[in-house]
N, C-alpha and C positions, 0 to 999 in steps of 0.2 A: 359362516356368513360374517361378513365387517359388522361391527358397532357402528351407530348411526355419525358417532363423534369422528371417527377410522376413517368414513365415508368421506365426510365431509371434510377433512382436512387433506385426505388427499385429493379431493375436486377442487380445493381453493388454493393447488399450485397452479395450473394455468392463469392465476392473477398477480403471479409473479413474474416482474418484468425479465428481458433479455440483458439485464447487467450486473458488474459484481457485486458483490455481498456478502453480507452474514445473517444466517437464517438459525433457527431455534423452532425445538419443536417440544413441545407440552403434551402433558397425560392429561386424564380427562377429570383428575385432581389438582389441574394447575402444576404439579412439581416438571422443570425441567428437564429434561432425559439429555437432550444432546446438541451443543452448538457445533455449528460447522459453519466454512466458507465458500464460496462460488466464482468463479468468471462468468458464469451465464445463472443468474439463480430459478428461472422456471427449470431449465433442464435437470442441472445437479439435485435439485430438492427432487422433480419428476422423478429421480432416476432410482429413487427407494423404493418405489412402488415397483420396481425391474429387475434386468438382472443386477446385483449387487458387487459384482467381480471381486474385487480385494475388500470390498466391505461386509464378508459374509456374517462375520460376528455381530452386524448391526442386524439380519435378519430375525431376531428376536425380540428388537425393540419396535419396527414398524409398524406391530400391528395394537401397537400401545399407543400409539400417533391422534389425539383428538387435535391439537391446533398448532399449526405453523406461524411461526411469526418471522419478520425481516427488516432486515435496513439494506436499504441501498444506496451502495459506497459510489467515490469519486472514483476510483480504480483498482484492480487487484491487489495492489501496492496495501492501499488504504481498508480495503476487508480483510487483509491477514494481521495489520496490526489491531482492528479492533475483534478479531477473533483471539489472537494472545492477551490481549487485556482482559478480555472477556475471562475467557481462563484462566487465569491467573489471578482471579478473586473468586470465584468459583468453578468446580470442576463437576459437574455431572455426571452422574453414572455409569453413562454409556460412553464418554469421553475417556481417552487413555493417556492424554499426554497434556498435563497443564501448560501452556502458553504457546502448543504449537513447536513448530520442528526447527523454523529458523532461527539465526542466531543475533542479538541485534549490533550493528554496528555504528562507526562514525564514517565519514572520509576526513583528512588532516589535508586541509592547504596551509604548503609553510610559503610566503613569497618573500622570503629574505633576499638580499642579491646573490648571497653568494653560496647558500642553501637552499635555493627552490626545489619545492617536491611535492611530491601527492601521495597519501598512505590512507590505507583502511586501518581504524586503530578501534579497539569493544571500547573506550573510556575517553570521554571528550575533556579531558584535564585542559582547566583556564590559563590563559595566556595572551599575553598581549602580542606574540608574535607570529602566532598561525591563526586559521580562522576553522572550526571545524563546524559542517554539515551535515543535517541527518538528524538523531536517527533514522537510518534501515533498517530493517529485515532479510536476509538474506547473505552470510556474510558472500557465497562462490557469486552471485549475482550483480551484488556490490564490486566486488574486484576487477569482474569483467568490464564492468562498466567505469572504472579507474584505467583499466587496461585502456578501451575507449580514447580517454578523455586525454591518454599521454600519449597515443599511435598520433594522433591530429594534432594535440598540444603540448611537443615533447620537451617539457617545463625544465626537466633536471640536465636540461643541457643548454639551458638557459642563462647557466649561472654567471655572473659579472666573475673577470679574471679567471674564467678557466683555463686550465695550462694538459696537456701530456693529452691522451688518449680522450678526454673528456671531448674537450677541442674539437678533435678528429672525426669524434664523433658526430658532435653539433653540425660540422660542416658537410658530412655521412647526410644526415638527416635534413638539411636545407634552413636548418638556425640559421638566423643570422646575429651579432652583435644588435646590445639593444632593445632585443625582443620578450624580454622575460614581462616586462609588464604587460603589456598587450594580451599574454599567454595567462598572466592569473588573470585579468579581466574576462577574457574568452571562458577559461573556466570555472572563476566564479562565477558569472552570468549563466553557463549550462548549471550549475548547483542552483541559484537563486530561481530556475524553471522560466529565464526570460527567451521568451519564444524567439526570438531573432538568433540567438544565442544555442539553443536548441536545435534550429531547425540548420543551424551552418553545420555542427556538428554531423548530425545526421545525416546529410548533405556529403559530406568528405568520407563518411566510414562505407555510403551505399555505394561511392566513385570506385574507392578501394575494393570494395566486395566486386562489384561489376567487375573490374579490371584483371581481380583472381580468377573468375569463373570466368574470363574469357581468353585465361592462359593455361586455363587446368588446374590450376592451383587447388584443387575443391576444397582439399583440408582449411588454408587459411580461407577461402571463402564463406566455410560452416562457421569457422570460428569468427570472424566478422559480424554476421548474420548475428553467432548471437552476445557479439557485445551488441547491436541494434538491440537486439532484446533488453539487452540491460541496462542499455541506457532507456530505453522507454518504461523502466521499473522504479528508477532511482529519479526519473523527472515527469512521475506522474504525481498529480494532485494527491495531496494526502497532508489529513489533520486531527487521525484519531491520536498519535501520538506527536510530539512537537517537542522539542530542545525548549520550549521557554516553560517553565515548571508552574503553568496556570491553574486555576480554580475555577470552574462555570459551571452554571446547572441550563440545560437551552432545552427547549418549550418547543412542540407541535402539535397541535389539532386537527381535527377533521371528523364530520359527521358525527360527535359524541365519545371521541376516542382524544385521551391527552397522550399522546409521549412524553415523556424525560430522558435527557440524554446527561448522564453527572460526567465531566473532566476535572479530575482531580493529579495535579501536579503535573500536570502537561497531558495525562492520557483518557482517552476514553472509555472509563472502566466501568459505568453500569448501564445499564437499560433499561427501563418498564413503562409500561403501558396501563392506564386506565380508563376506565366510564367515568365521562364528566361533560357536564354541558357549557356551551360555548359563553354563558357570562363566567362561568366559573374560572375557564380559561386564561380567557382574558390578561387579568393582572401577570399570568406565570407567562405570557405570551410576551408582553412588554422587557420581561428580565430577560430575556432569551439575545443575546450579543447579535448585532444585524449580522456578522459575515457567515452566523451560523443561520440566517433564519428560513433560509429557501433549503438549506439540506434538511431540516427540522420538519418543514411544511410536507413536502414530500415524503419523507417516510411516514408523519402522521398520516396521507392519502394512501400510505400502500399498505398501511398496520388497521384504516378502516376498512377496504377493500380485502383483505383478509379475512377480518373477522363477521363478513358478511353471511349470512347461513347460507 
C-alpha cells in the first residue's frame, strides 16, 4: 500500500498544467530526489506512476515521491535551460547527468561588406564587428535553424565586390547587388524574435517544404520541416538564461506560499518555495523586476495549487 505522502503527490499531478516545464519531486524529509523537464508537465510527471520505458532506473525512487513541485516555462526552449542551471548547482541522487545533454552555443552574425556570414560558435568573444545571439541549447538544433535562416537569407553571397564562383552563385540563388543589408536586418530581426521578421521566415521555409512534397522530394521536405522546428527553438521566449550577465532575486505569492527565483549572472540557477503570509510578502514582492512579475505570480499559483492536500 502507498504512504499517505506517495498518494497524495501522485493526485496533485492532474493540477499540473498542459505546458513546459521543470518539475521536482521531494521525499517526505524535504531532500530533493530528482529534477527533470516536460513539453506537457501533467503528462510527463503522470507518466511515473506508468509505464516507465527507458526510465526504468527511476522505478525505485517513485515510490519515495511525497511532493511534486513546478515552474511553468515560456517554452521548451526555456525549461531545458532552467533544468541545466538547475543542475549544475546541484545534482540529486536520482539525477545522472549534471546540466543535462545539450550543448550551449552562440549564433555569429558578421555583416561586414565584404565578409557577411552566419556561424554557430560555443564562445561569444567581444567585438565590435559581429553581433552574437543566444545563448542556446542545443548545438544540432541551433545549426538547423542557421541552415534556416541562409536557405531564405543567403547572407555569404551577399558580399560587396564579389568576383569568380562566388558571383555565379549569388546570381544561382536570385542575389541580387546591394542586398546584404536588407539580409542582416531580416536576420537580425528573426534573432531579436521580432514577429514580423519571424513569421516572413516561416513563411518561405513552409513555401519551400510544400513545393518539395509536391515534387517528391520527401528527403528535403523532412529536412525542411525540421529547420521549422528549429527555428521555432531558437525564437521562442526564453529568459532563464540571458547573454547580459545580471543579478535578481524575483518574488511570487499566492495563498500563503512565497516563491524565489535567484538569477545570478544572467541564469536562473536556484528555486525555493516557502510558508509566508501575504504582509510578509509584500516588501519581497515590490523588489521583484516588473518584466519578471506575471511569470513569478503564476508559478507562485501553480506551487499553491500543489501543495494543496
Amino acid at each position: 500500500m502507498e504512504a499517505d505522502g506517495v498518494v497524495a503527490a501522485r493526485a496533485s499531478t492532474v493540477r499540473l498544467p498542459s505546458e513546459p516545464g521543470v518539475y521536482r519531486f521531494r521525499d517526505a524529509r524535504g531532500r530533493v530526489l530528482y529534477i527533470g523537464r516536460a513539453g506537457h508537465l501533467r503528462r510527463r510527471v503522470g507518466s511515473y506512476w506508468g509505464d516507465l520505458g527507458d526510465r526504468r532506473h527511476l522505478a525505485r525512487m517513485v515510490p519515495r515521491i511525497a511532493r511534486v513541485e513546478a515552474l511553468a516555462c515560456d517554452s521548451e526552449h526555456e525549461a531545458a535551460w532552467v533544468e541545466r542551471n538547475l543542475l549544475e548547482r546541484h545534482l540529486p541522487y536520482w539525477n545522472r547527468t549534471a546540466g543535462g545533454q545539450e550543448v550551449p552555443v552562440y549564433i555569429r552574425l558578421d555583416p561586414r561588406p565584404r565578409t557577411p556570414r552566419l556561424d554557430v560558435v560555443h564562445v561569444a568573444e567581444p567585438s565590435a564587428n559581429v553581433i552574437h545571439f543566444g545563448p542556446y541549447l542545443g548545438g544540432l538544433r541551433v545549426r538547423l535553424a542557421v541552415s534556416a535562416l541562409q536557405r531564405v537569407h543567403p547572407l555569404a553571397y551577399a558580399a560587396d565586390g564579389a568576383t569568380g564562383s562566388v558571383r555565379d552563385m549569388a546570381r544561382a540563388r536570385g542575389v541580387e547587388p546591394g542586398q546584404r543589408e536588407d539580409m542582416v536586418a531580416a536576420i537580425a530581426g528573426v534573432l531579436r524574435r521580432e514577429p514580423d521578421a519571424v513569421a516572413a521566415l516561416r513563411d518561405g521555409l513552409e513555401r519551400r517544404r510544400d513545393e518539395a512534397g509536391a515534387a517528391l522530394a520527401f528527403e528535403l521536405a523532412g529536412r525542411l520541416q525540421a529547420e521549422l522546428e528549429a527555428v521555432g527553438w531558437v525564437c521562442a521566449a526564453q529568459r532563464a538564461t540571458l547573454h547580459d550577465p545580471c543579478d535578481l532575486d524575483i518574488y511570487g505569492w499566492s495563498a500563503g506560499l512565497l516563491i524565489r527565483l535567484t538569477v545570478r549572472g544572467g541564469r536562473l540557477c536556484e528555486w525555493s518555495q516557502r510558508a509566508c503570509g501575504e504582509a510578509a510578502a509584500r516588501p519581497r514582492l515590490r523588489e521583484t523586476p516588473g518584466d519578471w512579475a506575471e511569470f513569478a505570480r503564476r508559478n507562485a499559483e501553480l506551487a499553491a495549487r500543489l501543495a494543496r492536500p
